[in-house]
C-alpha positions as CSV (number, residue, x, y, z in Angstrom):
1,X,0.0,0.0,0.0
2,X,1.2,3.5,-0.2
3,X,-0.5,6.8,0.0
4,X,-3.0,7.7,-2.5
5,X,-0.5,10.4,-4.4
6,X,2.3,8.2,-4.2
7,X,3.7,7.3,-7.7
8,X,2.2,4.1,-7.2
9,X,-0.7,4.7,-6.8
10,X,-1.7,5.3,-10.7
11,X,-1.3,1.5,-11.3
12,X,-4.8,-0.6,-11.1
13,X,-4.5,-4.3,-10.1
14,X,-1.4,-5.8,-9.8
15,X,2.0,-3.7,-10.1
16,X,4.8,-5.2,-11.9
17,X,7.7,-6.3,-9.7
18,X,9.9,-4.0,-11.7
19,X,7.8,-0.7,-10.9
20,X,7.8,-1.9,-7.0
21,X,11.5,-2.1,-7.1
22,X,11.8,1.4,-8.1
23,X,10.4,2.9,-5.0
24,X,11.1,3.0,-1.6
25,X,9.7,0.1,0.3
26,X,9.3,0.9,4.0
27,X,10.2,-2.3,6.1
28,X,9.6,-2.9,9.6
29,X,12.1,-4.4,11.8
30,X,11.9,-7.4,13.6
31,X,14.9,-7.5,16.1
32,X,14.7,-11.0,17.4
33,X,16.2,-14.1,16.1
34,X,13.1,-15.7,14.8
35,X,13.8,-14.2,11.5
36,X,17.0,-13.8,11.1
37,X,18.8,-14.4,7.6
38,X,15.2,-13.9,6.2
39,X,13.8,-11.2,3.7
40,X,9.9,-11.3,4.3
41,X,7.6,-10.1,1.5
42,X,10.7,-7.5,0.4
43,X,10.2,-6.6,-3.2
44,X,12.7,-3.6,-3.5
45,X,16.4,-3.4,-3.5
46,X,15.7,0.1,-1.8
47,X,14.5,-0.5,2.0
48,X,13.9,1.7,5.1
49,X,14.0,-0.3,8.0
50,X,11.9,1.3,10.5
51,X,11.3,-0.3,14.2
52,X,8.1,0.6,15.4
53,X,4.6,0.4,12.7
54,X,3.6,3.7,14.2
55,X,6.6,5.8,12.3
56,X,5.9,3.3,9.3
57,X,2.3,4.6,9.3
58,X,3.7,8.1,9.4
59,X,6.3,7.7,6.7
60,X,3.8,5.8,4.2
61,X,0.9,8.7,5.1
62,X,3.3,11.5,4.4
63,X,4.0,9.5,0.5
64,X,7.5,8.7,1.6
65,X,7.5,5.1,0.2
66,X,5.0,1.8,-0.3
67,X,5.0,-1.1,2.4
68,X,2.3,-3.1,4.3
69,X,0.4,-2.0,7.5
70,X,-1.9,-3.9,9.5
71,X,-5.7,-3.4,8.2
72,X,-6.8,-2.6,11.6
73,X,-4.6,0.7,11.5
74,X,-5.7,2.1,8.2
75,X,-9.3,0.5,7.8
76,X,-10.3,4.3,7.9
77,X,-8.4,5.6,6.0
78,X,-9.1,3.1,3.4
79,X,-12.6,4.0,3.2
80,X,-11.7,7.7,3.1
81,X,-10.0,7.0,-0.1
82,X,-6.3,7.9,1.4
83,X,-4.8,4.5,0.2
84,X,-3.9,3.1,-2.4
85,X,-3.7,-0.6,-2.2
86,X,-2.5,-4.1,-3.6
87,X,-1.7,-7.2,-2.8
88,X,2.2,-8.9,-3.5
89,X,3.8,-11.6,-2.4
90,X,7.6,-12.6,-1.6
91,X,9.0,-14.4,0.9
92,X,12.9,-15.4,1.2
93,X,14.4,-18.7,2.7
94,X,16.8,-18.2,5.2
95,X,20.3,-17.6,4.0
96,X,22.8,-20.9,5.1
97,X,25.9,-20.4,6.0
């Protein structure tokens, strides 16, 4: 998802992977081990990792990049018409060693 004027925004349906990698995708942080040496649902060689889904909110509100958020946070705002939304789908193996 990403904020209705993002450049994003303009596609209908499913975005290309290609267009997704050329914007900012905003990920949030998981600091435990559970996931380390995984890339969850990362679709864009340009990441901010952000620790906390309340600045993530901020950052995607204010057009900054395109990420996921919990649907309880921007129901709302979904149904104001301030998202733009989509689904996509990528999920890493761990990296061996």
């Amino acid at each position: 998802m990403a904020a209705a004027d993002h450049p994003l925004a303009r596609f209908g349906g499913r975005i290309p992977r290609r267009e997704l990698s050329r914007h900012v995708q905003l990920v949030l942080t998981d600091r435990s081990d559970l996931t380390m040496g995984r890339e969850c649902a990362v679709a864009s060689p340009s990441t901010w990792r952000l620790a906390d889904l309340s600045t993530k909110h901020a950052f995607l509100k204010d057009g900054v990049g395109w990420g996921g958020m919990p649907l309880h946070m921007i129901a709302q705002d979904i149904a104001r018409g301030r998202w733009s939304c989509w689904t996509w789908t990528t999920c890493r193996a761990p990296v061996s060693s």
